[in-house]
N, CA and C of each residue as an Amber inpcrd file, in Angstrom:
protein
   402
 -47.5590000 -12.8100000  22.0570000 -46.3200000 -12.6340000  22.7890000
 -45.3760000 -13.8050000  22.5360000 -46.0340000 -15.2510000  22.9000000
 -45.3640000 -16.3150000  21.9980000 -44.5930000 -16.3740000  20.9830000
 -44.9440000 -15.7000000  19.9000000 -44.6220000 -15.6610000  18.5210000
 -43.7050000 -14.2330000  18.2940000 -43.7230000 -13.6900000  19.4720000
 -42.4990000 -12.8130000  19.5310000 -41.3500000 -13.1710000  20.2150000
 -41.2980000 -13.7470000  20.9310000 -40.4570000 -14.3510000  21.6760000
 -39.7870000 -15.5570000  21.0080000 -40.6750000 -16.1760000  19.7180000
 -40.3240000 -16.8690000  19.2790000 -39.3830000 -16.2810000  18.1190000
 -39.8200000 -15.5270000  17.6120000 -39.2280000 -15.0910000  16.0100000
 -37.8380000 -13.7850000  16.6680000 -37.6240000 -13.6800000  18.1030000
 -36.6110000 -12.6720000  18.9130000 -35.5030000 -13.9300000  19.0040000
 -35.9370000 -15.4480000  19.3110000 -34.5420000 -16.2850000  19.0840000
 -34.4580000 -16.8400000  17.6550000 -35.2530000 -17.0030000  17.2230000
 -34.8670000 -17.7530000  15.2300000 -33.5290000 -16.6510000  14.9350000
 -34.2800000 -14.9420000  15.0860000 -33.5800000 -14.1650000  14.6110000
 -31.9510000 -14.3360000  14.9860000 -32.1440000 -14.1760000  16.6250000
 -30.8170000 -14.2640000  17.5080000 -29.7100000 -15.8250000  17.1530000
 -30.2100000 -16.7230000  17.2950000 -30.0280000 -17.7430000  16.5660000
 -29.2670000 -18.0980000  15.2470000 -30.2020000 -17.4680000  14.0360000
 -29.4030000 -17.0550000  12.9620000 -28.2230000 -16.3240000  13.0950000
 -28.6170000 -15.0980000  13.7290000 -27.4660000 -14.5040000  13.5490000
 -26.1030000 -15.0080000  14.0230000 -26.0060000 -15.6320000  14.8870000
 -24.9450000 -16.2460000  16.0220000 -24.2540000 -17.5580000  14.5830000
 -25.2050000 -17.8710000  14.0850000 -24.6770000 -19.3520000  13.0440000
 -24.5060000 -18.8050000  11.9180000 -24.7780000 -16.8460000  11.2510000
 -24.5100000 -17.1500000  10.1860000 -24.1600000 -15.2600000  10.4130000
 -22.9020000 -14.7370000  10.5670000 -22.4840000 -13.5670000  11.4250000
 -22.9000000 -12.3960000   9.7850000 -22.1660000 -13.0430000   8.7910000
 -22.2450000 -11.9480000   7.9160000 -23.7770000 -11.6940000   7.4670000
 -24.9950000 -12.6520000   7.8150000 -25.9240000 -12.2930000   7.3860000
 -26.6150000 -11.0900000   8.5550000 -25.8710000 -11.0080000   9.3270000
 -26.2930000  -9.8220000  10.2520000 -25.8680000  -8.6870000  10.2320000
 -25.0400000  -8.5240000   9.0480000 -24.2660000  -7.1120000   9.1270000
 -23.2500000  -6.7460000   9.8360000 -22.9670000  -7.8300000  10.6110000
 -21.6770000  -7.9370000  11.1320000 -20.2130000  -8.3320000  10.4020000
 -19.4890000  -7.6710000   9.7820000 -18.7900000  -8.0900000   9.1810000
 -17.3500000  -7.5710000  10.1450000 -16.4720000  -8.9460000   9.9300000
 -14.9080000  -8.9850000  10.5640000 -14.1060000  -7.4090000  10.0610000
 -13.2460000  -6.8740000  10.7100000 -12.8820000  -5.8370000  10.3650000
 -11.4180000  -6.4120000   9.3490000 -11.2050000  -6.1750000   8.2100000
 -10.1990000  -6.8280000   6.8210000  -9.0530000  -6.3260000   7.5000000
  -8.1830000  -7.0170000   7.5450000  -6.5250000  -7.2820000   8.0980000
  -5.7860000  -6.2810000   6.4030000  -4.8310000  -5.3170000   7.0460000
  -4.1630000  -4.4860000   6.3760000  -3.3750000  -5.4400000   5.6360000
  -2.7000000  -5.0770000   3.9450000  -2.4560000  -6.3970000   3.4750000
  -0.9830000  -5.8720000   3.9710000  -0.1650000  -6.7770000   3.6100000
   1.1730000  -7.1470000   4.3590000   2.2620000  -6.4890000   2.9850000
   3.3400000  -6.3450000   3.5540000   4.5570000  -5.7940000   2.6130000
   4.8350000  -6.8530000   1.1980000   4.1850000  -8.0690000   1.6720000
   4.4790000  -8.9190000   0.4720000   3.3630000  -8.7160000  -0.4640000
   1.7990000  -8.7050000   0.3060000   0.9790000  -8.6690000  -0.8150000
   0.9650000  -7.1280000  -1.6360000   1.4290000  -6.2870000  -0.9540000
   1.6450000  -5.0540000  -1.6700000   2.4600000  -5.1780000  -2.6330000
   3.3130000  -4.9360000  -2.2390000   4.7270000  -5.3600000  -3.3780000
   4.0490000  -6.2950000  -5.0400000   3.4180000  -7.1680000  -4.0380000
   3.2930000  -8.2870000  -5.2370000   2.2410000  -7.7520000  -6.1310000
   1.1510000  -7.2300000  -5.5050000   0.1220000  -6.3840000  -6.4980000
   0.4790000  -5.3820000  -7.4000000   1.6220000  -4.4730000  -6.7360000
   2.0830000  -3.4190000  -7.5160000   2.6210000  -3.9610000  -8.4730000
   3.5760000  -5.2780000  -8.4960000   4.1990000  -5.8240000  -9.2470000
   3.9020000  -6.2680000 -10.7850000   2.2290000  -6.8120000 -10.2770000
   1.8580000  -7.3590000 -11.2160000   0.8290000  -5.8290000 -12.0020000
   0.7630000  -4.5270000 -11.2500000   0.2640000  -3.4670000 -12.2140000
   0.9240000  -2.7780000 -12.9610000   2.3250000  -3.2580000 -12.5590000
   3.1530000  -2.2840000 -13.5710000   3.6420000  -3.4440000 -14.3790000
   3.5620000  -4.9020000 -14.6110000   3.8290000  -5.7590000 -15.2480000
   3.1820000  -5.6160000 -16.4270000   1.4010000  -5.2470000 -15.6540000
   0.7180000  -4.7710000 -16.9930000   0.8370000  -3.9520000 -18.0070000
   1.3280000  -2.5260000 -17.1440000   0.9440000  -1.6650000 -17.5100000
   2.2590000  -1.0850000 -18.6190000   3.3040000  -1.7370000 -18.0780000
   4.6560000  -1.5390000 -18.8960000   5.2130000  -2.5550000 -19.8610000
   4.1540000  -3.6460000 -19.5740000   4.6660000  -5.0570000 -20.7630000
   6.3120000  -5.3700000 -20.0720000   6.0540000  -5.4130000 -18.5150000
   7.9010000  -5.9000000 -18.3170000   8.0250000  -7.5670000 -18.8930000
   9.2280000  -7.3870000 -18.4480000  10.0090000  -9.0290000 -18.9230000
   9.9410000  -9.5300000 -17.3180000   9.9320000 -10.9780000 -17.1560000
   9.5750000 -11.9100000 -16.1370000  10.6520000 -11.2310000 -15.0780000
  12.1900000 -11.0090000 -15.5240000  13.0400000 -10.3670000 -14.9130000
  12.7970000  -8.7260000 -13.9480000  12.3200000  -8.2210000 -14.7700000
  11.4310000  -7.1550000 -14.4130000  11.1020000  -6.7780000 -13.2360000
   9.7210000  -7.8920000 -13.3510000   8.7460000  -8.1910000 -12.6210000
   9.3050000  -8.5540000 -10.7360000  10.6540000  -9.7180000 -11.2040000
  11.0740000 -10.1110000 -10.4080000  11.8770000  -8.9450000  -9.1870000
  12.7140000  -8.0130000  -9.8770000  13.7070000  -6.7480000  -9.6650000
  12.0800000  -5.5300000  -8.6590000  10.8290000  -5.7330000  -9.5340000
  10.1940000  -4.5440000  -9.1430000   9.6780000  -5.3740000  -7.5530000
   9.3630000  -6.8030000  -7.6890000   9.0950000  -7.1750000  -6.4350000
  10.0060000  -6.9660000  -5.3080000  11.1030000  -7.3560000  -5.7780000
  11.9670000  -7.5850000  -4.4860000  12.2570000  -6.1440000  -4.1690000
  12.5980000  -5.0290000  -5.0420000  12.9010000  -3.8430000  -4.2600000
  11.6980000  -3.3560000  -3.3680000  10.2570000  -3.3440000  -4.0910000
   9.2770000  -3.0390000  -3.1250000   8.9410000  -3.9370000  -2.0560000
   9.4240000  -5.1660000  -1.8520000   9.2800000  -5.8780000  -0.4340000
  10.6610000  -5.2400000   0.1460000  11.6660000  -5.2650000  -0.3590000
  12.5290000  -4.2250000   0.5360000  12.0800000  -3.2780000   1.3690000
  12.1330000  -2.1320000  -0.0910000  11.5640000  -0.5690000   0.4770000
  10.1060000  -0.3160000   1.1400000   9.3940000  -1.6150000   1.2200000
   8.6260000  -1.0710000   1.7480000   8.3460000  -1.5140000   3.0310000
   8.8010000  -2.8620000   3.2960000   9.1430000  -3.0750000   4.7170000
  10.3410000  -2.0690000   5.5700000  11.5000000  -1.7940000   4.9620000
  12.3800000  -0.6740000   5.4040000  11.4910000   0.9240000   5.8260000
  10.5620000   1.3220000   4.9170000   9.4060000   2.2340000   5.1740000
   8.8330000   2.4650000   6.4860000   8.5230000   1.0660000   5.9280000
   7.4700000   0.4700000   7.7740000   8.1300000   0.3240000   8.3890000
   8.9320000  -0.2130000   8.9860000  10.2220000  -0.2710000  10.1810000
  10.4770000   1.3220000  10.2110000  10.4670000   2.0140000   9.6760000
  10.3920000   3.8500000  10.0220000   9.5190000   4.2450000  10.4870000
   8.4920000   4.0520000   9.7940000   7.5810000   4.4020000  10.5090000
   7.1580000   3.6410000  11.9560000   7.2520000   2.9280000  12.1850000
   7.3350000   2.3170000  13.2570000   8.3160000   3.0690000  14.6180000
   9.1280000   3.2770000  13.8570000  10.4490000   3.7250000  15.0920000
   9.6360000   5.3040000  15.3420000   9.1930000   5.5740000  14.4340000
   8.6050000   6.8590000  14.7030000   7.4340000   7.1600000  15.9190000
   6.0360000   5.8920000  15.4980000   5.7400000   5.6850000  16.4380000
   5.9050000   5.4980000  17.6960000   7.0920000   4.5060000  17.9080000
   7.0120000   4.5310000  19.0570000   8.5790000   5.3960000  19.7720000
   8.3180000   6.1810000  19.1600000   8.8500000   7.3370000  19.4490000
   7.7930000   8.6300000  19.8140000   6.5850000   7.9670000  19.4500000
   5.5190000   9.1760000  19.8050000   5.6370000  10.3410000  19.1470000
   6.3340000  10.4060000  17.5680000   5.9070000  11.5960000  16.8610000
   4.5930000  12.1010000  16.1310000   4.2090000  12.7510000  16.8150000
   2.9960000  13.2360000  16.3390000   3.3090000  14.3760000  14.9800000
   4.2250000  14.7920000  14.2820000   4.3210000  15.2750000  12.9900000
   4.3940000  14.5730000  11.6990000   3.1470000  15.0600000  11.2060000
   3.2760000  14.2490000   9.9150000   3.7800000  15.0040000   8.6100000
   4.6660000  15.9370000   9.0590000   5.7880000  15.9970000   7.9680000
   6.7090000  15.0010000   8.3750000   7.0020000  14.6790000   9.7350000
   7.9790000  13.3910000   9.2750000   7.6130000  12.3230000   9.1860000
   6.4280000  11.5970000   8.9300000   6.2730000  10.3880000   8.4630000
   6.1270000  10.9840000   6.8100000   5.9660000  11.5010000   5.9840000
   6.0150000  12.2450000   4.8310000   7.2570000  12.2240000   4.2880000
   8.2650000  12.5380000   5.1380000   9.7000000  12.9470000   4.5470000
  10.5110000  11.3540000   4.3970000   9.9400000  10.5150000   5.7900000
  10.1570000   9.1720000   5.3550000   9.5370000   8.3410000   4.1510000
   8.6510000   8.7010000   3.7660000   7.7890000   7.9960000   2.7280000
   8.4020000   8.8120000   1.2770000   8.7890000   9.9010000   1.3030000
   9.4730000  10.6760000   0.3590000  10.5990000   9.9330000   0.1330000
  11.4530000   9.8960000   1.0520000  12.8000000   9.6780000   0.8550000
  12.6410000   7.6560000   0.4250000  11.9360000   6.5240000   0.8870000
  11.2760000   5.7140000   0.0650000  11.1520000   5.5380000  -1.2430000
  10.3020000   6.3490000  -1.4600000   9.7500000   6.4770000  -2.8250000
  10.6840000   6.9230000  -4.1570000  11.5160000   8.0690000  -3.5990000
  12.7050000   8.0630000  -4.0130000  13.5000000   7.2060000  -4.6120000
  14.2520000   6.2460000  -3.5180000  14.9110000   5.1070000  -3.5670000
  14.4130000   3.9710000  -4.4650000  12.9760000   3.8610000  -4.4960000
  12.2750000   3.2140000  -5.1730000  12.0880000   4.0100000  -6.9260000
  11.6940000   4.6590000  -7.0840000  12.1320000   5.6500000  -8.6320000
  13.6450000   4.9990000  -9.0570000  14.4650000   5.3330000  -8.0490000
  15.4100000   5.5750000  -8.6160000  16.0750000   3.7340000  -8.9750000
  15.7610000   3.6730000  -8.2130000  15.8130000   1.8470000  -8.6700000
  15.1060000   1.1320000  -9.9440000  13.9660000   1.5310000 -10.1350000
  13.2520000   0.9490000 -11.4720000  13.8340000   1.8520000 -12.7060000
  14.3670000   2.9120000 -12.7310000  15.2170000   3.9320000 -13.4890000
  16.3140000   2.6590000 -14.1060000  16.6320000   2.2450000 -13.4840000
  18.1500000   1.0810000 -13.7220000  17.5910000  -0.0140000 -14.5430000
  16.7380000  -0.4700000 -14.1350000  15.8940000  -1.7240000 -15.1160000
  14.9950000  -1.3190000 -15.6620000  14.6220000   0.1290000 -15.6740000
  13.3040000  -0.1000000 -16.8610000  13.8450000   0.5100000 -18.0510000
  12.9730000   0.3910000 -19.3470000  14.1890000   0.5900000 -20.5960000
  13.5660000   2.1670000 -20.3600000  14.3790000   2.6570000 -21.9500000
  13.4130000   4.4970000 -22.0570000  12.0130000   4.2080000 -22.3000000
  11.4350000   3.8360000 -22.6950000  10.3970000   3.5160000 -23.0030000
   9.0000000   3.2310000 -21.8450000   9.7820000   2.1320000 -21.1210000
   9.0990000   2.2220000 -19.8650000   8.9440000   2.6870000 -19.2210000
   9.9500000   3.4040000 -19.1130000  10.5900000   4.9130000 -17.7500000
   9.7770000   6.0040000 -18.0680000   9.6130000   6.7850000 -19.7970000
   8.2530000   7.4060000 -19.7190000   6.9740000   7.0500000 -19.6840000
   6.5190000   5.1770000 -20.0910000   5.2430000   5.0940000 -19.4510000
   5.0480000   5.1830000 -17.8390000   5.8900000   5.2180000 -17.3650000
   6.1570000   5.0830000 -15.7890000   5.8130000   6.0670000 -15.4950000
   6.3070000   7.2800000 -16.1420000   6.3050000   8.1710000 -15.1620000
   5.0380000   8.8770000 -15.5590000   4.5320000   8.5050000 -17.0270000
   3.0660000   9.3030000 -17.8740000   1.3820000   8.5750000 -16.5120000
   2.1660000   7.6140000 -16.1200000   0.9220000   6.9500000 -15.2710000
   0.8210000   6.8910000 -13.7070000   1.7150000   8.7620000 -13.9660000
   1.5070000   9.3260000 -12.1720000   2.7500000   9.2660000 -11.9180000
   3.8500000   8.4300000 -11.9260000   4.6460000   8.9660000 -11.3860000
   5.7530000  10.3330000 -11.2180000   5.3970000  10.8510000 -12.3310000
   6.0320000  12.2000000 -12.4220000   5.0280000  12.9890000 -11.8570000
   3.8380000  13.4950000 -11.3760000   3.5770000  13.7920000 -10.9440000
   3.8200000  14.1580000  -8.9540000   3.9420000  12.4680000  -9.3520000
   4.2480000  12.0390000  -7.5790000   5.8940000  12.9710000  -7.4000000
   6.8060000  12.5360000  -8.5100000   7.9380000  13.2870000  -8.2410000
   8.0760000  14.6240000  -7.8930000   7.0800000  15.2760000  -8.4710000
   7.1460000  17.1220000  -8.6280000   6.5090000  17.0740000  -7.0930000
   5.6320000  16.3960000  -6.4720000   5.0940000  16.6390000  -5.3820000
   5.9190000  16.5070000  -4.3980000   7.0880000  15.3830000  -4.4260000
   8.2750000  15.3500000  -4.0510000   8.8110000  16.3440000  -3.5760000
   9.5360000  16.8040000  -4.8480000  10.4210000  17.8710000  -4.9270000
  10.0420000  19.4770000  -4.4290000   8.5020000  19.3610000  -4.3850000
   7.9910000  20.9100000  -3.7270000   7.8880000  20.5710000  -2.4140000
   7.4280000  19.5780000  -2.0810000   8.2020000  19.3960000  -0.0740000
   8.9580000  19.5620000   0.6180000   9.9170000  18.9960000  -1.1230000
  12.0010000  19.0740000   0.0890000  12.1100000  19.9640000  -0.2280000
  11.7130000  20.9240000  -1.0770000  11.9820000  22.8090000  -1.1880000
  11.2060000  23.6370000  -0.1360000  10.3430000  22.8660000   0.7340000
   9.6510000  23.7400000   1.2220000  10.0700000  23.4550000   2.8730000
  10.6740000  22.2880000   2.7780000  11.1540000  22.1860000   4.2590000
  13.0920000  22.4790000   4.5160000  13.1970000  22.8900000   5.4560000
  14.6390000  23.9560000   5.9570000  15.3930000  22.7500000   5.6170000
């Protein structure tokens, strides 16, 4: 009984001084409008061979548009809309704004790798929403 009582605090013990070895792990903080932006930044940096300028134009519009996003969605919330066609139509109309912005700085070239790596896809999905809503 000793030696249960004993090896019931080592265990308890450990765990308290060392949390992740218990399977307890912290719940990960949503990343923020900057680290988004900045990740996307640097995948289409890759993925399109931009110029430093680029890079710079794709950050700042997506810390824009995508904090402007979130501030919608937000107002929505606490507005208590429970339809998620309109958090949809906000993220549409976003995404949009965002297309249509890298359209201006990216050359032809980029604009069809852009759009060959999903984003034309994303567009047509677009465009069958706003046809399908009044």
């Amino acid at each position: 009984m000793k030696r249960f009582t004993l090896s019931v605090l080592i265990l308890m013990t450990l765990r308290s001084i060392f949390p992740a070895a218990s399977g307890a792990q912290e719940p990960q903080e949503p990343p923020t409008v900057t680290q988004m932006a900045a990740t996307e930044a640097e995948r289409l940096e890759r993925l399109l061979d931009l110029e430093y300028w680029q890079v710079f134009y794709v950050d700042s519009t997506l810390q824009h548009d995508f904090q402007a996003m979130q501030d919608e969605f937000e107002s929505l919330r606490k507005a208590k809309v429970s339809n998620s066609a309109m958090y949809i139509a906000v993220q549409d109309k976003w995404m949009e704004k965002i297309d249509s912005t890298y359209r201006k700085f990216f050359s032809d070239a980029q604009w069809k790798a852009y759009l060959k790596s999903g984003a034309a896809k994303q567009q047509k999905a677009r465009e069958k929403r706003k046809a399908v809503l009044p």
